[in-house]
NUZASE-935607 format. One record per residue (C-alpha): residue number from 1; residue in three letters; x, y, z. Coordinates in steps of 0.25 Angstrom, whole numbers, plus 5000, padded with zeros to 4 digits. Each point is the difference from the previous one (the first is absolute). Layout:
ronu i:NUM&aa:Ala&X:X&Y:Y&Z:Z
...
end
This chain:
ronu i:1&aa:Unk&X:5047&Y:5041&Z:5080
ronu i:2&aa:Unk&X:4993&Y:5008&Z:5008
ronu i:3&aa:Unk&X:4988&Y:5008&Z:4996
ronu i:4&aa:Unk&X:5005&Y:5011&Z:4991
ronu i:5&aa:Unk&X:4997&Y:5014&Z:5005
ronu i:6&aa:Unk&X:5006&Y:4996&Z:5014
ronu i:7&aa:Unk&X:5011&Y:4992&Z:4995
ronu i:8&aa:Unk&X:5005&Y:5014&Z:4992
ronu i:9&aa:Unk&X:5003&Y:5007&Z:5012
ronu i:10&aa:Unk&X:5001&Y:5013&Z:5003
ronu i:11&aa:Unk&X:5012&Y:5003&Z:4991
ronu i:12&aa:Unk&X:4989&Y:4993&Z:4989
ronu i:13&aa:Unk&X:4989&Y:5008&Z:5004
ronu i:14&aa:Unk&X:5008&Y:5015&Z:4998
ronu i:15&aa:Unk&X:5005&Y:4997&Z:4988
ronu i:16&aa:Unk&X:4984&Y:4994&Z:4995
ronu i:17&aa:Unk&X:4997&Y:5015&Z:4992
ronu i:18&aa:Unk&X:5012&Y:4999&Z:4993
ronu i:19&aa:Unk&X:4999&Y:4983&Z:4997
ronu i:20&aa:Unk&X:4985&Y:5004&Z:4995
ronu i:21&aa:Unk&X:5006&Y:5010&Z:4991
ronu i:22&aa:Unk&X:5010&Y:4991&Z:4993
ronu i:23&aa:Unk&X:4989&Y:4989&Z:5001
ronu i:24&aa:Unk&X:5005&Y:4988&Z:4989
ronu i:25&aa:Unk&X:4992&Y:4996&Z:4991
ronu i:26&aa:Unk&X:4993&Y:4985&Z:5000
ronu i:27&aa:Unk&X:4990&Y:4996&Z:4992
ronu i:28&aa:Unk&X:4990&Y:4988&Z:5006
ronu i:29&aa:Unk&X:4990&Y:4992&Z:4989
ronu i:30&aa:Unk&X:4987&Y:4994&Z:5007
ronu i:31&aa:Unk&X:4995&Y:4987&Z:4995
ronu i:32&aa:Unk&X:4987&Y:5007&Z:4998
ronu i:33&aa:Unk&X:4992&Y:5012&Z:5000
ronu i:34&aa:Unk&X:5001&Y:5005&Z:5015
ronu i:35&aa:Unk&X:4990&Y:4995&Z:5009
ronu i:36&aa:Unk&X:5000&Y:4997&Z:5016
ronu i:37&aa:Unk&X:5011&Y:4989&Z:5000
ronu i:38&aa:Unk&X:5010&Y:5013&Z:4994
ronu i:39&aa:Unk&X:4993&Y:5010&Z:5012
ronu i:40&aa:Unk&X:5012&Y:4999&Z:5007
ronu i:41&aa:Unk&X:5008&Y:5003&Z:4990
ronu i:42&aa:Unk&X:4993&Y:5014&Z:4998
ronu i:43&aa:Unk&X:4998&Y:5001&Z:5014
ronu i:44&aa:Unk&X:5016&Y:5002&Z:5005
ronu i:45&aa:Unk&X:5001&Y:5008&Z:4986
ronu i:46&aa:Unk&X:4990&Y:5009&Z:5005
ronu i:47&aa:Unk&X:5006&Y:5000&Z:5014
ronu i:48&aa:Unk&X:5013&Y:5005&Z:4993
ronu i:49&aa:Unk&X:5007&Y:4987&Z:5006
ronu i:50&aa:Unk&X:5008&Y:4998&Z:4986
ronu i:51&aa:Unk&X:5003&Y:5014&Z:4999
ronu i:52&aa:Unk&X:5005&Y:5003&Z:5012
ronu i:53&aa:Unk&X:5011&Y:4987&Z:4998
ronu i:54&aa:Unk&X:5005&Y:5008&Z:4986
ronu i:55&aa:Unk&X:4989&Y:4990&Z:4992
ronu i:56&aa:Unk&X:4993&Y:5008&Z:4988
ronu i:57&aa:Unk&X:4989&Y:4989&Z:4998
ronu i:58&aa:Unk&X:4992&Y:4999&Z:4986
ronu i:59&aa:Unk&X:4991&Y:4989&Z:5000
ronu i:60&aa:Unk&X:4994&Y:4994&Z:4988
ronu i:61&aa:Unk&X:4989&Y:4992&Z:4998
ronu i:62&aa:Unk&X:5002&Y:4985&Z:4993
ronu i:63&aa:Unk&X:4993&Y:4991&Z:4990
ronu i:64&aa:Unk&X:5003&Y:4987&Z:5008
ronu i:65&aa:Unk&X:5011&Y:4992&Z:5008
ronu i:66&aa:Unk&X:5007&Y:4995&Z:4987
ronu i:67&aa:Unk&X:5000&Y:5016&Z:4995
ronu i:68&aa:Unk&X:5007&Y:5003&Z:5011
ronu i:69&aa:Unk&X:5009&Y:4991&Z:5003
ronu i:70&aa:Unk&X:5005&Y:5002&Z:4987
ronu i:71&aa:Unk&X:5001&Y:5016&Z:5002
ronu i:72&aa:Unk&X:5008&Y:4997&Z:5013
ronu i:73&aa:Unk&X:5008&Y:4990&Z:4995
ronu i:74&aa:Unk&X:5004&Y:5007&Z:4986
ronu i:75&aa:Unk&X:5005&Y:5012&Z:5010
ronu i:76&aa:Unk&X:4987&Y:5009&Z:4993
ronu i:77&aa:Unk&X:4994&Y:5001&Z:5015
ronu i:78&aa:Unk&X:5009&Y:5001&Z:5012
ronu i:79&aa:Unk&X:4992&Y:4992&Z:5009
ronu i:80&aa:Unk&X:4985&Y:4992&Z:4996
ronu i:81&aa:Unk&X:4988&Y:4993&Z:5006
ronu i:82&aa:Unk&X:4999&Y:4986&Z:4994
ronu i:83&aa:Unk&X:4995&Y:4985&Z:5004
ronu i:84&aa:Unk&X:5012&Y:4994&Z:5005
ronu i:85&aa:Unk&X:5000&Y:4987&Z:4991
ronu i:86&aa:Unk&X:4996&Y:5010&Z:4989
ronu i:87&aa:Unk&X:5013&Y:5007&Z:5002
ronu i:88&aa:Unk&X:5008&Y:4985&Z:5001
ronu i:89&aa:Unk&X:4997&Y:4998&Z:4986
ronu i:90&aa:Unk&X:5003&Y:5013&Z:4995
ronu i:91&aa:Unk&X:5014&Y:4999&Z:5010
ronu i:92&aa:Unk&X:5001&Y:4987&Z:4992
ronu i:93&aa:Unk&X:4999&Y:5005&Z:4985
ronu i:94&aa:Unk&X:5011&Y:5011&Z:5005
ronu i:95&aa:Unk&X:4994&Y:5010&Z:5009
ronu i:96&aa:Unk&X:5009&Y:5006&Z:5009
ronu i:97&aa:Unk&X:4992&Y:5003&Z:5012
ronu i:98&aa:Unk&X:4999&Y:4996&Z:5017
ronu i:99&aa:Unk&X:4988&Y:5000&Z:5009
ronu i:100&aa:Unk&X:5002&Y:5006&Z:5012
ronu i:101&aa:Unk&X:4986&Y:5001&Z:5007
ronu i:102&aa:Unk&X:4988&Y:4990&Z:4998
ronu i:103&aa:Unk&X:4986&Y:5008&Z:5001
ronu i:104&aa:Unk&X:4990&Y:4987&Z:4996
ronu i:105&aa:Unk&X:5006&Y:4989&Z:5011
ronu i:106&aa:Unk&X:4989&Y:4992&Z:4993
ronu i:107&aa:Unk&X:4996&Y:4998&Z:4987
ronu i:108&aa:Unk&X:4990&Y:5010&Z:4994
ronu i:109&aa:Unk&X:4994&Y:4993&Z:4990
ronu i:110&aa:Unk&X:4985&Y:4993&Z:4997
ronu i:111&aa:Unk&X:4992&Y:4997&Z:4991
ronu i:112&aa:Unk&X:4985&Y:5003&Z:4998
ronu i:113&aa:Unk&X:4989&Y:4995&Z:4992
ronu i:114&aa:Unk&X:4984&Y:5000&Z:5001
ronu i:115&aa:Unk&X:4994&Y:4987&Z:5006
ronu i:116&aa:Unk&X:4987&Y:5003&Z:4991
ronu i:117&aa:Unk&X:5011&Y:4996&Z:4988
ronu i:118&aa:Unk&X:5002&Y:4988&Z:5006
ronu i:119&aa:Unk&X:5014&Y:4999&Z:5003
ronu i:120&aa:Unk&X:5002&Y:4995&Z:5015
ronu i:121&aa:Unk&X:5015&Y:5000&Z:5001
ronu i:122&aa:Unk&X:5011&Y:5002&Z:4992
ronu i:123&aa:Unk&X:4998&Y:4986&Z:4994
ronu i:124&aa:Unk&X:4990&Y:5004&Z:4992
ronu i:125&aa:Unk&X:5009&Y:5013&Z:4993
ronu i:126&aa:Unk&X:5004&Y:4990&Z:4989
ronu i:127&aa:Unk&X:4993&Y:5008&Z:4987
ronu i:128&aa:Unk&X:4997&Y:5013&Z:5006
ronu i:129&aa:Unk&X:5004&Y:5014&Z:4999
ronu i:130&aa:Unk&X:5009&Y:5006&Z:5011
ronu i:131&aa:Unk&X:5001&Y:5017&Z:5001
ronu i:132&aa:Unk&X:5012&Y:5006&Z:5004
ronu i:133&aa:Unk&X:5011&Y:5010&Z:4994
ronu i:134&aa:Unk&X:5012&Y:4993&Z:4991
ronu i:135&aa:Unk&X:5010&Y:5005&Z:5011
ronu i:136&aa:Unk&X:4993&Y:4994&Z:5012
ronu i:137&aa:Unk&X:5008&Y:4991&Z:5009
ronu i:138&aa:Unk&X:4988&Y:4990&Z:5000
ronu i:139&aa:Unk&X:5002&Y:4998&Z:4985
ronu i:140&aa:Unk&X:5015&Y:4998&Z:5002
ronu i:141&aa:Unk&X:4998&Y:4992&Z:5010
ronu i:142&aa:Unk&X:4986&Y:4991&Z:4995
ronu i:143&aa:Unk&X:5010&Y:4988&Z:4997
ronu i:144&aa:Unk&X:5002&Y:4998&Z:5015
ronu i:145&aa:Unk&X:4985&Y:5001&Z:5003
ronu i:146&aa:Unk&X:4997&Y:4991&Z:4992
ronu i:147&aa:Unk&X:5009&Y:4989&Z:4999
ronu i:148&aa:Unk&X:4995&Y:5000&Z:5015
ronu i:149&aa:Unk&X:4986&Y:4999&Z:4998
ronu i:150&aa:Unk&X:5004&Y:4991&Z:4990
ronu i:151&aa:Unk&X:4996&Y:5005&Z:4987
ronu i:152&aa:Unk&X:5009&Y:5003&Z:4988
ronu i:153&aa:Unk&X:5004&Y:5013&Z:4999
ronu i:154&aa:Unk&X:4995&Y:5001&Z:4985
ronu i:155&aa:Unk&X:4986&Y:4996&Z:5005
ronu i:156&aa:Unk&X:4995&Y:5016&Z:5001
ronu i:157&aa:Unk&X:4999&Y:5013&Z:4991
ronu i:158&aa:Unk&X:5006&Y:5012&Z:5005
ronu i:159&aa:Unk&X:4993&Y:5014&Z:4998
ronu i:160&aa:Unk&X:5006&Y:5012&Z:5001
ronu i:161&aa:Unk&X:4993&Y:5009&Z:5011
ronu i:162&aa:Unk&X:5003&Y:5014&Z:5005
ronu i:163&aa:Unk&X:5000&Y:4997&Z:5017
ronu i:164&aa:Unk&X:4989&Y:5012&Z:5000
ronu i:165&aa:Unk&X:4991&Y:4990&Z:4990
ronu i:166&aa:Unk&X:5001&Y:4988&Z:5007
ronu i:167&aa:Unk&X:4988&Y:4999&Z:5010
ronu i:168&aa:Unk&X:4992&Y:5006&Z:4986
ronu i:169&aa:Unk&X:5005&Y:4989&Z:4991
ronu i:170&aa:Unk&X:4996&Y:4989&Z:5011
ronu i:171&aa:Unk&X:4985&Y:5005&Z:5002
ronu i:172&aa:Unk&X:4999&Y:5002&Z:4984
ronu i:173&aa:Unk&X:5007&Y:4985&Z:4998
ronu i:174&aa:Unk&X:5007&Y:5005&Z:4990
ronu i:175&aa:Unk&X:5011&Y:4991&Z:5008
ronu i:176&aa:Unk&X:4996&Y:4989&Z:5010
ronu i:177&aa:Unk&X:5012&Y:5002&Z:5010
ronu i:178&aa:Unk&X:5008&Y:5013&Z:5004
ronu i:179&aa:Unk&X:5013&Y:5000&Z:5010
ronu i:180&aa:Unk&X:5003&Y:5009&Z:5010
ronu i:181&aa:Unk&X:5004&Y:5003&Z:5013
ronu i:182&aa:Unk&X:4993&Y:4997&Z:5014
ronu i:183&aa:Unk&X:5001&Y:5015&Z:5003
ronu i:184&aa:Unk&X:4992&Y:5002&Z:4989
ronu i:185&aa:Unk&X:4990&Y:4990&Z:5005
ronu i:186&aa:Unk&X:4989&Y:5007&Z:5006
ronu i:187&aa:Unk&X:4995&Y:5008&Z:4990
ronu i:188&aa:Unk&X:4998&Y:4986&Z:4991
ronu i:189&aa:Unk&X:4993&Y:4996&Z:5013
ronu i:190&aa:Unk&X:4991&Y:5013&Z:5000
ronu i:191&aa:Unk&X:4997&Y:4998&Z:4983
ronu i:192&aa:Unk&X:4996&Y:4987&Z:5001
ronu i:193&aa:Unk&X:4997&Y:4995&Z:5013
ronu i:194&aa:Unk&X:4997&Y:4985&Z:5002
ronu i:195&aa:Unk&X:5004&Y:4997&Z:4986
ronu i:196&aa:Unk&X:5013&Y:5003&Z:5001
ronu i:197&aa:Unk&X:5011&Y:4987&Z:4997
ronu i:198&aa:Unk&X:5014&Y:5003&Z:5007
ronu i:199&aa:Unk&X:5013&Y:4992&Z:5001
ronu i:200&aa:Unk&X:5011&Y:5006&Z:5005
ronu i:201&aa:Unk&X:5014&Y:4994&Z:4997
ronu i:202&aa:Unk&X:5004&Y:5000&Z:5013
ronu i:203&aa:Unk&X:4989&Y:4990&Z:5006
ronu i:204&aa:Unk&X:5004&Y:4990&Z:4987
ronu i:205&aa:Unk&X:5017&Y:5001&Z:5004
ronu i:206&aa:Unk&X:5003&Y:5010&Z:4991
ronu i:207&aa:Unk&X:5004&Y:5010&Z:5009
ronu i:208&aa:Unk&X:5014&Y:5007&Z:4995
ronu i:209&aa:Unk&X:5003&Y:5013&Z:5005
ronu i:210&aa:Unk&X:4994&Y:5011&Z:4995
ronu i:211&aa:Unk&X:5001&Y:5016&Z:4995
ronu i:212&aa:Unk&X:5014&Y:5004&Z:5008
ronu i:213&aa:Unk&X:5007&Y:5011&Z:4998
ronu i:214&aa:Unk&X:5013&Y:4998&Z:4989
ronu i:215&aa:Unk&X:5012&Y:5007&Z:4997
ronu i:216&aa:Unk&X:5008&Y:5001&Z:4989
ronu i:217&aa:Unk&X:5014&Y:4994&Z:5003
ronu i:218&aa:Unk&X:5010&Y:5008&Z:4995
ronu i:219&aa:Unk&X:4993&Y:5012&Z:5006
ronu i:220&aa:Unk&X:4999&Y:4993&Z:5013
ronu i:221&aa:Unk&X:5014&Y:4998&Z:5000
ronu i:222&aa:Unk&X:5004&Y:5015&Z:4996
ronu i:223&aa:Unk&X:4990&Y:5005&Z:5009
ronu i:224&aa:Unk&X:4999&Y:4991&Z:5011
ronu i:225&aa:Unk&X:4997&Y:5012&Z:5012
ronu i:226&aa:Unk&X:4988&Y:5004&Z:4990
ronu i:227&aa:Unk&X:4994&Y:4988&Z:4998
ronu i:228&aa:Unk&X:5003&Y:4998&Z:5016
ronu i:229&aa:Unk&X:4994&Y:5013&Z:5003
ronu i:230&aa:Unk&X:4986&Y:4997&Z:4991
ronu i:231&aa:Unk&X:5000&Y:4986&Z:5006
ronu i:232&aa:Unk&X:4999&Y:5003&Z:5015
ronu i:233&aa:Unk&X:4989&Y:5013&Z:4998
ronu i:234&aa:Unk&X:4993&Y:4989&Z:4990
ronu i:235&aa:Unk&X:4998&Y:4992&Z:5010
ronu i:236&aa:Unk&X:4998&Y:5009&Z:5013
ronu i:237&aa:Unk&X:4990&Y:5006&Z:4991
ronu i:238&aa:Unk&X:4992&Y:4987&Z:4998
ronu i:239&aa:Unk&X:5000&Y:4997&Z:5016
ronu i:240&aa:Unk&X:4994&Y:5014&Z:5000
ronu i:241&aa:Unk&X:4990&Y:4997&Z:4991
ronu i:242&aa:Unk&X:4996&Y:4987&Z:5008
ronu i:243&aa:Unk&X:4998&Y:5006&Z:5012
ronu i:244&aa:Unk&X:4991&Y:5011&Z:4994
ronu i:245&aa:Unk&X:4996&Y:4998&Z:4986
ronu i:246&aa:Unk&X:4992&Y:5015&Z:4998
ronu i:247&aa:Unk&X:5012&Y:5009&Z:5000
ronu i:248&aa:Unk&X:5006&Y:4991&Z:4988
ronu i:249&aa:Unk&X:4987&Y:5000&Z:4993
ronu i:250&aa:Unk&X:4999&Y:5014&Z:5000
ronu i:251&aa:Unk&X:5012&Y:5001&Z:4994
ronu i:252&aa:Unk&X:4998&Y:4991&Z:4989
ronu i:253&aa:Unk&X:4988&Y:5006&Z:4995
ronu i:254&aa:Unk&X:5006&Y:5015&Z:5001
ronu i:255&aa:Unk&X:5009&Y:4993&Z:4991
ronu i:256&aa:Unk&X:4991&Y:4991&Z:4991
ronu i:257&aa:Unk&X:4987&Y:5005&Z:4996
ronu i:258&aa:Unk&X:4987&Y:4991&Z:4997
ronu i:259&aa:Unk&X:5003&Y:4991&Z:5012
ronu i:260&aa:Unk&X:4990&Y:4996&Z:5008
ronu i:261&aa:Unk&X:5002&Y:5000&Z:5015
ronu i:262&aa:Unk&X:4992&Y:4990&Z:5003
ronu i:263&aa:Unk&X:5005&Y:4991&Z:4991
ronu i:264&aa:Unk&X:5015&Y:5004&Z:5005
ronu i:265&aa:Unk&X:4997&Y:4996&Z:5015
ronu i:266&aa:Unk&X:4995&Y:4986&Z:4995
ronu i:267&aa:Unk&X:5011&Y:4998&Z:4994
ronu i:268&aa:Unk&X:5008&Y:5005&Z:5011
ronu i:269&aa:Unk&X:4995&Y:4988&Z:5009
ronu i:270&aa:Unk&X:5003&Y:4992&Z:4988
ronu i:271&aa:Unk&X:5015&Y:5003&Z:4998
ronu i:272&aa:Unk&X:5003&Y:5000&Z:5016
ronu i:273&aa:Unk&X:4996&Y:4982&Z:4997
ronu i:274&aa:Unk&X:5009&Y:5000&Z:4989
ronu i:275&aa:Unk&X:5012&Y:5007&Z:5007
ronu i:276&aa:Unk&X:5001&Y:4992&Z:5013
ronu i:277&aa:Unk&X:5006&Y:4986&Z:5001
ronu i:278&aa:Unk&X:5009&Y:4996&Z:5009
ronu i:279&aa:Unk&X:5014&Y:5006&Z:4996
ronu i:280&aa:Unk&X:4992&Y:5014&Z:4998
ronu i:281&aa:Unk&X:4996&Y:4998&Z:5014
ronu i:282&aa:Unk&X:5013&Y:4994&Z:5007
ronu i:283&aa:Unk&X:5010&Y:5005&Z:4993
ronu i:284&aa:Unk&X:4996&Y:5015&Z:4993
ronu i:285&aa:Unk&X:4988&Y:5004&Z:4993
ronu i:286&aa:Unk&X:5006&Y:5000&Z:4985
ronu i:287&aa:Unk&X:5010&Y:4988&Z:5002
ronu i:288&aa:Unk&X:5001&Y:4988&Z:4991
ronu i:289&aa:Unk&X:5003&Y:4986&Z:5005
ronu i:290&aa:Unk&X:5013&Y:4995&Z:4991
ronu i:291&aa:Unk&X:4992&Y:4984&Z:5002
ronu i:292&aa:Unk&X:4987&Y:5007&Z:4994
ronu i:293&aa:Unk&X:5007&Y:5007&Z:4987
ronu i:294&aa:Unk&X:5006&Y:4987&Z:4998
ronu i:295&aa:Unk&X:4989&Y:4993&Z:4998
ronu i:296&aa:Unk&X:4993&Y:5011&Z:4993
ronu i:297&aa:Unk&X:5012&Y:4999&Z:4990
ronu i:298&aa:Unk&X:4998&Y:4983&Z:5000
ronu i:299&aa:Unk&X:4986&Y:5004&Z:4995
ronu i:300&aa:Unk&X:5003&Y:5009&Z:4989
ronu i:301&aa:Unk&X:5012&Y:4993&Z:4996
ronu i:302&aa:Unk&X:4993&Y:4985&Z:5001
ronu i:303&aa:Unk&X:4986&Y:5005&Z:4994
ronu i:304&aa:Unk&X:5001&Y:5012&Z:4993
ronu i:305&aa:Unk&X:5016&Y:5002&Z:4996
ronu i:306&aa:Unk&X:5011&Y:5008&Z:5001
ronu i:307&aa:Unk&X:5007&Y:5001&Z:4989
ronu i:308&aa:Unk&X:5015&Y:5003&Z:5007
ronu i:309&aa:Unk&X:5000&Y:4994&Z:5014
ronu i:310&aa:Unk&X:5005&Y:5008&Z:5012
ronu i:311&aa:Unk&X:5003&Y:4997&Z:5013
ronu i:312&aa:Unk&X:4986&Y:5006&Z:5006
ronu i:313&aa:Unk&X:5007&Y:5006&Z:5013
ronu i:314&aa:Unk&X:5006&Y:5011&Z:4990
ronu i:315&aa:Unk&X:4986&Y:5003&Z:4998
ronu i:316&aa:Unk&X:4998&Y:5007&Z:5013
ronu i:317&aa:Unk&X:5006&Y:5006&Z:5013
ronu i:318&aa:Unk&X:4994&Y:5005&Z:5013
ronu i:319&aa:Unk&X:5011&Y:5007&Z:5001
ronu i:320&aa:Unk&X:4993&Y:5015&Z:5001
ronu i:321&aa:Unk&X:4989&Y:4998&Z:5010
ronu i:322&aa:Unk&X:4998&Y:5004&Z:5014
ronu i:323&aa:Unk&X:4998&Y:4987&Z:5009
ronu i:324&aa:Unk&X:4992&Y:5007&Z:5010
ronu i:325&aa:Unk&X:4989&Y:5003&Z:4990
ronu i:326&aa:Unk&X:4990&Y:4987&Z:5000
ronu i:327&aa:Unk&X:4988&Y:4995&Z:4995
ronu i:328&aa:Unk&X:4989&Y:5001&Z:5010
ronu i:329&aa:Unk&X:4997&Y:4984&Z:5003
ronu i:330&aa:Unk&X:4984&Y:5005&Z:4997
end
């Protein structure tokens, strides 16, 4: 698939005022509130890149992986943001959704904590409070974590956290331990300075893929040139972003109000780690590796559960990006 707009051809390009006119409809549920990870996103919609392919974007902010997956994969969203091992579950009890773009290559998630509390590794979490939303995908997927770490699942208390109130509950010790993710990571860095505990998952090998783009199935099969069309400017917007990060800030926070810019660049460098391994870089910037879902799937399925199996390479397909768009190797 070639990049979009010169792939149309000229026949394509006529006919783009009267494609945009009659644009269709799809609606796209984030994981989260909007931040830099979903510029992209924001920047080919202010770019007019889906409207000019005939795609009437609304884009609707989520309350969590699970939350979304759920949306997609009940047909209430046409297409979501969601953690992919998030979305095996939810594809497990029922959900009728595909993934067909991978944004987080690498796990997102870590823990924090205050070393002043006395907690020096996740060892020591047995008793304590964790902060984070009831539809986080680090709740969902705590089991994993720590049956690694090799503590009992049951061993900690769960405290329901807005994301905004996290760093405040941690400096308040009203809990003892938030999640979140490494793109977030620098303004923890900034609150608290040396004593600042961190553990991301993916240094303890708990690394499944993470927040990737999902579509509702039945739609995807009955509106397979859409989904296509949204897919490749998705991902050609991403590469843009890469290789310059201020024109897709800018139109992030046109967009969103009461984001900080500063914070949105750090998080910028941030996201670029998490989205480079190396199928992103070797094969398209958005693909999934089948042996990799697999033994995400293995994960859930052996530490976790899912609750009706399936085979896991129905879970995704590569199917709709460009090959020529890669992840730069650094």
């Amino acid at each position: 698939m070639k990049h979009l707009l010169p792939a149309l051809g000229a026949a394509a390009l006529f006919a783009t005022a009267t494609v945009a006119g009659a644009a269709e409809p799809m609606s796209l549920m984030l994981n989260w509130t909007p931040t830099a990870d979903h510029s992209p996103i924001y920047y080919a919609k202010s770019k007019g890149w889906y409207s000019e392919a005939g795609i009437d974007l609304s884009i609707e902010a989520g309350k969590g992986s699970a939350v979304s997956a759920q949306r997609v994969g009940s047909g209430g969203a046409d297409l979501g943001i969601s953690d992919l091992a998030t979305s095996m579950q939810a594809k497990g009890k029922g959900a009728n959704l595909t993934a067909v773009m991978v944004i987080y290559a690498n796990s997102p998630q870590g823990f924090y904590w205050l070393k002043s509390s006395g907690i020096k590794g996740p060892k020591d979490f047995a008793g304590k409070k964790i902060g984070n939303p009831p539809g986080d995908a680090a709740r969902i997927m705590w089991p994993a974590f720590a049956k690694k770490v090799g503590l009992d699942p049951a061993a900690v208390n769960f405290v329901n956290i807005s994301p905004p109130a996290k760093v405040a509950a941690l400096k308040s010790k009203s809990v003892d331990i938030i999640s979140d993710f490494y793109n977030e990571h620098d303004l923890k860095a900034k609150e608290f300075g040396a004593d600042l505990g961190f553990q991301p998952w993916r240094e303890i090998g708990v690394n499944p893929y993470g927040n990737s783009i999902i579509v509702n199935t039945a739609y995807l099969q009955s509106h397979k040139d859409q989904v296509a069309k949204f897919t490749s400017i998705t991902q050609r917007a991403y590469e843009a972003c890469v290789k310059d990060f201020n024109p897709c800030l800018q139109a992030l926070t046109a967009a969103v109000s009461g984001l900080s810019p500063d914070n949105q660049r750090d998080q910028w460098e941030r996201i670029k780690t998490l989205m480079r391994d190396e199928t992103t870089t070797k094969v398209a910037l958005g693909a999934f590796d089948g042996a990799r879902v697999k033994s995400d799937y293995d994960l859930v399925a052996t530490l976790i559960g899912i609750d009706k199996g399936f085979d896991p390479s129905t879970m995704f397909t590569n199917d709709f990006l460009d090959k020529k768009v890669k992840m730069p190797a650094k």
